[in-house]
C-alpha positions in Angstrom: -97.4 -98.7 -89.4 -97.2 -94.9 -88.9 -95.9 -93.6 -85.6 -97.0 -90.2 -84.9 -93.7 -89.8 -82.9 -91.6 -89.6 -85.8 -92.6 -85.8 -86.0 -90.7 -85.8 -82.6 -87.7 -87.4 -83.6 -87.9 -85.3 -86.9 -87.4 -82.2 -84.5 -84.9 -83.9 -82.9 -82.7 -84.3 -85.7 -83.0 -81.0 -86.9 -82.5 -79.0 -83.8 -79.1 -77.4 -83.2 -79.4 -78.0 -79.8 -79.1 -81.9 -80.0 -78.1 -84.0 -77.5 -77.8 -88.0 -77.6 -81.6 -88.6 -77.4 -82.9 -91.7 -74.6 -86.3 -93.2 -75.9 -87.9 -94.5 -73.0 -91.0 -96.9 -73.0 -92.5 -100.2 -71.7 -91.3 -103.3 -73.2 -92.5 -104.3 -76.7 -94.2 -100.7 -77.2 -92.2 -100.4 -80.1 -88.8 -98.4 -79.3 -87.0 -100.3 -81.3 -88.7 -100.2 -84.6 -89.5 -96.8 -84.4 -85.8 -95.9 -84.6 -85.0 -97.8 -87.1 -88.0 -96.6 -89.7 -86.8 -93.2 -88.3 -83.2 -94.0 -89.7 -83.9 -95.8 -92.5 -86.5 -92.8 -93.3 -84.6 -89.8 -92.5 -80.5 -90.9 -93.2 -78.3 -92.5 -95.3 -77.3 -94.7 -92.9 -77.9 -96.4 -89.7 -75.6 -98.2 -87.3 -77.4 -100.3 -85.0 -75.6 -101.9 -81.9 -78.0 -104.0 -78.9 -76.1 -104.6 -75.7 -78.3 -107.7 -74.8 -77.9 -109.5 -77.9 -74.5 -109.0 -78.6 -72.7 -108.7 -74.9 -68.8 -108.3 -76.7 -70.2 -104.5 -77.5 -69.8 -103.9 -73.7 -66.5 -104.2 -73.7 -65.7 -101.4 -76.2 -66.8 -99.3 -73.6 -64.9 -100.7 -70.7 -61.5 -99.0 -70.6 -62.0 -95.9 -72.6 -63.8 -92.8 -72.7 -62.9 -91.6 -75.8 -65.4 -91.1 -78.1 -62.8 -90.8 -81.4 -61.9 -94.4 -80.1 -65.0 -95.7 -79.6 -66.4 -94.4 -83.0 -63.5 -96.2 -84.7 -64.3 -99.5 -82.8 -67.9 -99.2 -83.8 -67.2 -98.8 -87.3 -65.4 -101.2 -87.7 -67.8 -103.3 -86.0 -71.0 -102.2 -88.0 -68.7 -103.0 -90.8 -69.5 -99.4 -92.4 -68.3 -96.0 -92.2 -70.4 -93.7 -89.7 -70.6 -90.3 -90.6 -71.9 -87.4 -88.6 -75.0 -85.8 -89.5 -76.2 -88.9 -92.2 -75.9 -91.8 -90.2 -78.2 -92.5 -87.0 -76.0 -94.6 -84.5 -79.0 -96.8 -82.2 -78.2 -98.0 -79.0 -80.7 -100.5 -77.7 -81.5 -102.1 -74.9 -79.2 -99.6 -73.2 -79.7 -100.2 -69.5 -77.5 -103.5 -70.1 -74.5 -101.5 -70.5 -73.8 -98.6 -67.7 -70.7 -97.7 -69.2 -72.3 -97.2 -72.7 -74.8 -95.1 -70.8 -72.1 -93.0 -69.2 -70.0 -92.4 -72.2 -73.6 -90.5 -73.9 -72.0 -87.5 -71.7 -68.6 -87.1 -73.7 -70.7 -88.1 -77.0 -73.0 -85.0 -76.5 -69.4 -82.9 -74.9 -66.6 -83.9 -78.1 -68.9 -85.1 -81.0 -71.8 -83.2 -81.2 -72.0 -83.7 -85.1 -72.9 -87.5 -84.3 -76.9 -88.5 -84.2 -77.3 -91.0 -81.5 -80.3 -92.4 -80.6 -80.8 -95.1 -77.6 -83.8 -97.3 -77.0 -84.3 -98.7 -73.2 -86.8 -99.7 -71.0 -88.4 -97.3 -68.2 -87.1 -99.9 -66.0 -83.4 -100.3 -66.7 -83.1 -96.5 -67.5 -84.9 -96.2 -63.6 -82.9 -98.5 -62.0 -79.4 -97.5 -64.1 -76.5 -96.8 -61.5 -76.6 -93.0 -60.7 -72.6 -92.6 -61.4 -73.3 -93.6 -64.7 -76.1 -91.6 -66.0 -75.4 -88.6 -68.0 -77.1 -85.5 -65.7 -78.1 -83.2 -68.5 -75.9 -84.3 -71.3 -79.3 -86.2 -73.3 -82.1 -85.6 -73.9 -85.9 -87.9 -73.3 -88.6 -88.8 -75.6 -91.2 -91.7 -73.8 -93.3 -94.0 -76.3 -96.8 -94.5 -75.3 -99.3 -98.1 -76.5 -100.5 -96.9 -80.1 -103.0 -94.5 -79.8 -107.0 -94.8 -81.6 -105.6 -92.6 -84.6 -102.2 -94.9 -85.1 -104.7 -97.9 -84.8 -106.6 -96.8 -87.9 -104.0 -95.9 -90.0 -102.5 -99.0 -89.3 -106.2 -100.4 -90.6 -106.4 -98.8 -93.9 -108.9 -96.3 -92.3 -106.9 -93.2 -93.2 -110.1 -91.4 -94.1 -111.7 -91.9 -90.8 -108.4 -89.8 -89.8 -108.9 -87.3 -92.4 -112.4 -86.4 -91.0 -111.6 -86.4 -87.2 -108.7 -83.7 -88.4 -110.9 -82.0 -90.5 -113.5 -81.4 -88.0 -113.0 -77.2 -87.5 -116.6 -76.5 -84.8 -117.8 -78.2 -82.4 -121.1 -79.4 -84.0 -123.0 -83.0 -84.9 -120.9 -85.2 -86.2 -122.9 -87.2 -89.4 -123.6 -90.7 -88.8 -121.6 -92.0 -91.8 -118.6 -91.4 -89.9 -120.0 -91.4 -86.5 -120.8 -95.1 -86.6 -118.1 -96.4 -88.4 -115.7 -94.6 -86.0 -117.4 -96.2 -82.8 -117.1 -99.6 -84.4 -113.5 -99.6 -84.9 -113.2 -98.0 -81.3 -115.0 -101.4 -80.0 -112.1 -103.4 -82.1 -109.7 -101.0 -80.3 -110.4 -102.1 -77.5 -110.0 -105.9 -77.8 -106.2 -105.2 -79.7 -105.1 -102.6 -77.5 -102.2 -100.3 -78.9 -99.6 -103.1 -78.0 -97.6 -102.4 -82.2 -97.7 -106.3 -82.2 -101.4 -107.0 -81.0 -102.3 -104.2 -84.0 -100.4 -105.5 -86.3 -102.1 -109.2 -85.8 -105.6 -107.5 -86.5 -104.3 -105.2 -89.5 -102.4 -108.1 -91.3 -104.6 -111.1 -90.7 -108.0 -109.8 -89.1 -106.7 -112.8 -86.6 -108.9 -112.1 -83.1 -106.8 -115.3 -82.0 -103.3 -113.9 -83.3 -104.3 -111.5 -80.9 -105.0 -113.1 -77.9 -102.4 -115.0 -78.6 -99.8 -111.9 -78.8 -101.4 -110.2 -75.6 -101.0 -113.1 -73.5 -97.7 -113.5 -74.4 -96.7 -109.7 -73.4 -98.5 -110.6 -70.2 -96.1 -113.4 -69.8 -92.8 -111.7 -70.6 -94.0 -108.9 -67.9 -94.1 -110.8 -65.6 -91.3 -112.9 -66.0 -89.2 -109.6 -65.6 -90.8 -109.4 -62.2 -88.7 -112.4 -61.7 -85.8 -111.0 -63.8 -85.4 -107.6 -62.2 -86.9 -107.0 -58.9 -85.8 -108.6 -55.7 -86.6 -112.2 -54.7 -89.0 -110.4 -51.6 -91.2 -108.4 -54.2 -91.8 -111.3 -56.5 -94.8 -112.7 -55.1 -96.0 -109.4 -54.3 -95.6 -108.0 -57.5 -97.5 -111.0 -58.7 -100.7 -109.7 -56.6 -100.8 -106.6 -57.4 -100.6 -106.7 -61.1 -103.3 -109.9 -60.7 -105.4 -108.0 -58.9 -105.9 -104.8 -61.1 -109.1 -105.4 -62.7 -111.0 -107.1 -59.4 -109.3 -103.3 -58.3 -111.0 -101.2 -61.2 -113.8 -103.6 -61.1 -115.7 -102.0 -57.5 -117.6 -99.1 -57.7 -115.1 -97.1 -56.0 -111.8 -97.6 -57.4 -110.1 -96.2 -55.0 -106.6 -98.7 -54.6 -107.1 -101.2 -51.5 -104.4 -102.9 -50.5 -106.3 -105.3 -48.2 -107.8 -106.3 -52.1 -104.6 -107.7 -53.1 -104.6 -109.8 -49.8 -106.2 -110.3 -46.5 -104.5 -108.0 -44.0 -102.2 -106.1 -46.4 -100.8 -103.3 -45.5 -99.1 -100.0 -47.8 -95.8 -100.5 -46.0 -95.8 -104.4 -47.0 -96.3 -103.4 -51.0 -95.1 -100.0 -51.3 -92.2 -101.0 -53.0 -93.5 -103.3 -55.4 -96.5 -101.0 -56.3 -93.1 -98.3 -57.0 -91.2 -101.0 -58.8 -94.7 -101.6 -61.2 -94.8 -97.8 -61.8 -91.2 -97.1 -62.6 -91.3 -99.9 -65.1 -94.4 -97.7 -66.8 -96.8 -100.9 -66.6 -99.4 -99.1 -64.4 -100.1 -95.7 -64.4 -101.1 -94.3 -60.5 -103.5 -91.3 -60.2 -103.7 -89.4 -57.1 -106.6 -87.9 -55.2 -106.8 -84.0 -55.7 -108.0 -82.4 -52.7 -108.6 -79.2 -54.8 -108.1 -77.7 -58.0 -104.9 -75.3 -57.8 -101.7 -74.4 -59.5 -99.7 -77.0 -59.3 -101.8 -80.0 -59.6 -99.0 -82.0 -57.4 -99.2 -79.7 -54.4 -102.7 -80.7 -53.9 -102.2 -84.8 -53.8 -103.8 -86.7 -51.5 -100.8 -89.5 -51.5 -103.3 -92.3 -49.3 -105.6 -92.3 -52.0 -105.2 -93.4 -55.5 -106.0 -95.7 -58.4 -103.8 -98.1 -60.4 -104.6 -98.3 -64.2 -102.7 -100.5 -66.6 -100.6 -99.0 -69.3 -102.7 -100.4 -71.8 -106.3 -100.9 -72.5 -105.6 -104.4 -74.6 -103.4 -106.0 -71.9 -106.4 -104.7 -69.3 -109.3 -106.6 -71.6 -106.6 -109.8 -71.8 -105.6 -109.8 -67.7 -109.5 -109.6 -67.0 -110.1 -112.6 -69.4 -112.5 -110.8 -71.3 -113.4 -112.7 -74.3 -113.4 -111.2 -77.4 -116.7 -112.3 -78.3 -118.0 -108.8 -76.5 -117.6 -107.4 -79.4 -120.9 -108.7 -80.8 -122.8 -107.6 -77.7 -123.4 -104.3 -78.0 -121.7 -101.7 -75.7 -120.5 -104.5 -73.2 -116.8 -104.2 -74.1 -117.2 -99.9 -73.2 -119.4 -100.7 -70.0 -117.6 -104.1 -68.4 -115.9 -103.3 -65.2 -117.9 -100.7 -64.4 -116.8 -98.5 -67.4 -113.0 -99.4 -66.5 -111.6 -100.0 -69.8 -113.3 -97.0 -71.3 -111.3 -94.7 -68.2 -108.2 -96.7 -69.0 -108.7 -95.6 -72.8 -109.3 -92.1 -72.0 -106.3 -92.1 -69.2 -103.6 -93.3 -72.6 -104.6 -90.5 -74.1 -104.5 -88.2 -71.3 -100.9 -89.3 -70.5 -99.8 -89.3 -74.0 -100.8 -85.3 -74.0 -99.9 -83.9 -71.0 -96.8 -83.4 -68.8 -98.4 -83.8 -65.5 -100.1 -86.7 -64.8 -103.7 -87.1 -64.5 -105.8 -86.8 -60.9 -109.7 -87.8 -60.1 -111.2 -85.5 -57.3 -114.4 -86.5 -55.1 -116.3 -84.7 -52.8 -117.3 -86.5 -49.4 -119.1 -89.7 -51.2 -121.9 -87.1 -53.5 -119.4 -86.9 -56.6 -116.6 -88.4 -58.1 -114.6 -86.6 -61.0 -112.7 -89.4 -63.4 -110.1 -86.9 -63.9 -108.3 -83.4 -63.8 -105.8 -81.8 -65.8 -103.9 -79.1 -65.5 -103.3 -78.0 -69.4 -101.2 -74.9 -69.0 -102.1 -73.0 -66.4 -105.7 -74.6 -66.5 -107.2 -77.2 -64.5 -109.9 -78.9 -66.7 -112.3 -81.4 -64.6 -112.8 -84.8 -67.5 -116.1 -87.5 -67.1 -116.1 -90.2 -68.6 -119.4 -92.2 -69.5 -118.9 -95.9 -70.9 -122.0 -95.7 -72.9 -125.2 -92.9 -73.6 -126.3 -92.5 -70.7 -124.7 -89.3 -69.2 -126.9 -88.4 -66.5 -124.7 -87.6 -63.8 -124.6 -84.6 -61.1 -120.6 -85.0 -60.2 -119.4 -82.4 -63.1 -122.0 -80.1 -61.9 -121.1 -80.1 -58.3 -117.6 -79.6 -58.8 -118.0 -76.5 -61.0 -120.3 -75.4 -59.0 -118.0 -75.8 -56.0 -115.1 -74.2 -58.1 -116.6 -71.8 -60.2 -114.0 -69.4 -60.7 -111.8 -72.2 -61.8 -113.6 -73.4 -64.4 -113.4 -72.3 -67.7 -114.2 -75.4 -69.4 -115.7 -78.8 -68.2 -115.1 -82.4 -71.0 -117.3 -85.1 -71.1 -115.7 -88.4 -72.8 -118.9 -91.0 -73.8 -120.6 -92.8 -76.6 -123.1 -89.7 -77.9 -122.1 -87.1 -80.3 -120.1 -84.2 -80.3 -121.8 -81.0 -78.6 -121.2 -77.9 -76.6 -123.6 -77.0 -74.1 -122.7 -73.8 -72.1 -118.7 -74.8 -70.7 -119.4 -78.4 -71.3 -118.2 -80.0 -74.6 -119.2 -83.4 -74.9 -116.5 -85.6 -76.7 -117.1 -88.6 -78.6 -114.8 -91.3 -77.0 -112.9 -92.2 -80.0 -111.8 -88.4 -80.3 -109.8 -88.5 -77.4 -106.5 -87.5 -79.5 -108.5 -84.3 -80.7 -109.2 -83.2 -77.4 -106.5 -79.9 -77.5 -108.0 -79.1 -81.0 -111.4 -79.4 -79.3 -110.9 -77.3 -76.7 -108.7 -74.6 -78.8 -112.1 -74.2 -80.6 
């Protein structure tokens, strides 16, 4: 499968400002695999050591700092020579081994020459010691769900790609490629961007693979709950991740906590809401109270929404059956459009430093989301099927005139510009820069 983060790590190995590089991500978005089609790709050689498969590596790092020492240890451990600049030394799993994690500093400080490259969850690399992490001595890349484009290259639908980035105006896109595009958006949204749920549907065309594979993620997330958090958040964890999509189901999606159980209060789940967050399984979106520079000065922080971190794992949690497929634009429209503002929030957050926010204006509109893309603030609607009759774009740029320049609209109908507005079908959401550029 093709990884469109490997033109990261490409500029990562050929900067000469390189530092050991962290690759942070959920678990089982991939980290590992990428690193190792990076190395065998782009080296001669790669030397990969995991901390939680083979605990003895810890204790190489026990009682020295030396990084001559600890290269001659791991070469004779790998069982062949590691040379700088042609062999990529991995790391993973990481956040098992503080002392690993603290020697990164004296890697980046006495053998610059060396490529080193470490895979660990959000979570461990959150909840590492603070003595032992390395304060500006690496450097971070996160790894996001596949996105739609990854999805159809993984498919065999590399043309469908080609198009999309061949598209140079804003005009009608033909229905040859308009239809076949939404279609595979529909499967998109039953396999997620989970690299395992994809690979089920590319290999086999297996629907039941894939359920199969997404309930099992959903299983080994929550059995870190268990794993990682304290013994007080456990059943509180539970609730809140169980009670996302009843959450994005209501009309107002504002996050209640009294929804997760009678009489709950933020002080109760505060932690455990933090806990899901750190460990990038939900992505939280603040209320803007206005549109100015930065975005995160203007946070409501007693309003938000909770979003999962992927669209697949969403459909699975919310025991929508697959079967909606057949029927039409169900699987865009179910939950109230949910799933479609879950899709559109990956892609958002795969793009853009700071996070996302959705503004409203005293119960007459409701904006899905706002970006701040340099030093603009870009209002985004999203419509989970053709019917985009709605006043809430309108009143906000009408409210904010002078900061408007442009105004998106994600949903099922073709591509068009009308005045500021560009209209954006939904499965060009990772063409939405190039879109606007235009």
């Amino acid at each position: 499968m093709e990884r469109l983060i490997l033109n990261e790590l490409i500029e990562w190995k050929n900067s000469e400002y390189r530092k050991p590089l962290i690759l942070k991500g959920v678990r089982q978005v991939g980290k590992t695999w990428i690193l190792k089609e990076f190395g065998k790709r782009y080296y001669k050689n790669v030397a990969y050591f995991n901390f939680d498969e083979n605990e003895e590596l810890k204790g190489l790092f026990e009682t020295t700092k030396d990084v001559k020492r600890i290269l001659e240890n791991l070469t004779m451990v790998n069982g062949m020579p590691i040379d700088k600049g042609s062999t990529l030394i991995i790391f993973d799993e990481i956040q098992e081994c503080n002392k690993a994690l603290n020697t990164l500093k004296y890697f980046e400080e006495n053998a610059q020459g060396y490529h080193i490259a470490c895979a660990g969850s959000l979570l461990g690399i959150t909840l590492s010691k603070p003595a032992s992490f390395p304060v500006g001595k690496v450097e971070f890349l996160t790894i996001y769900p596949m996105t739609f484009t990854e999805f159809l290259l993984a498919s065999g639908d590399s043309k469908l790609v080609e198009y999309m980035k061949s598209i140079d105006k804003i005009e009608h896109i033909p229905e040859i490629f308009f239809n076949p595009l939404s279609e595979k958006l529909k499967m998109y949204f039953i396999t997620g961007g989970m690299p395992e749920s994809v690979r089920a549907w590319a290999e086999k065309k297996d629907v039941s693979r894939v359920q199969t594979v997404l309930k099992n993620i959903l299983e080994s997330y929550e059995r870190d709950f268990a794993k990682h958090s304290e013994t007080k958040d456990i059943p509180k964890l539970n609730l809140i991740w169980s009670s996302i999509p009843s959450q994005l189901a209501r009309e107002n999606k504002k996050f209640i906590y009294s929804a997760v159980k009678d009489g709950a209060r933020a002080r109760e789940y505060e932690d455990a809401l933090t806990w899901l967050k750190d460990a990038g399984m939900v992505h939280k979106i603040f209320r803007l109270t206005k549109p100015g520079l930065p975005i995160s000065a203007y946070d409501d922080l007693t309003a938000f929404k909770l979003y999962m971190v992927d669209i697949g794992l969403l459909r699975r949690l919310s025991l929508l059956d697959p079967v909606a497929f057949n029927e039409g634009n169900r699987l865009f429209t179910e939950f109230k459009g949910a799933i479609t503002e879950n899709f559109v929030l990956q892609g958002l957050v795969n793009k853009y430093e700071a996070t996302p926010r959705y503004w409203t204006s005293d119960g007459r509109a409701e904006v899905d989301y706002i970006i701040q893309r340099g030093n603009d603030i870009i209002p985004i609607e999203v419509k989970s099927d053709e019917n985009v009759t709605s006043r809430s774009l309108s009143l906000y740029s009408e409210k904010y005139e002078r900061e408007t320049k442009v105004r998106l609209r994600f949903s099922l109908k073709n591509l068009k510009k009308d005045g500021n507005l560009i209209n954006i079908p939904l499965f060009m959401v990772d063409y939405m820069d190039k879109l606007i550029d235009m």
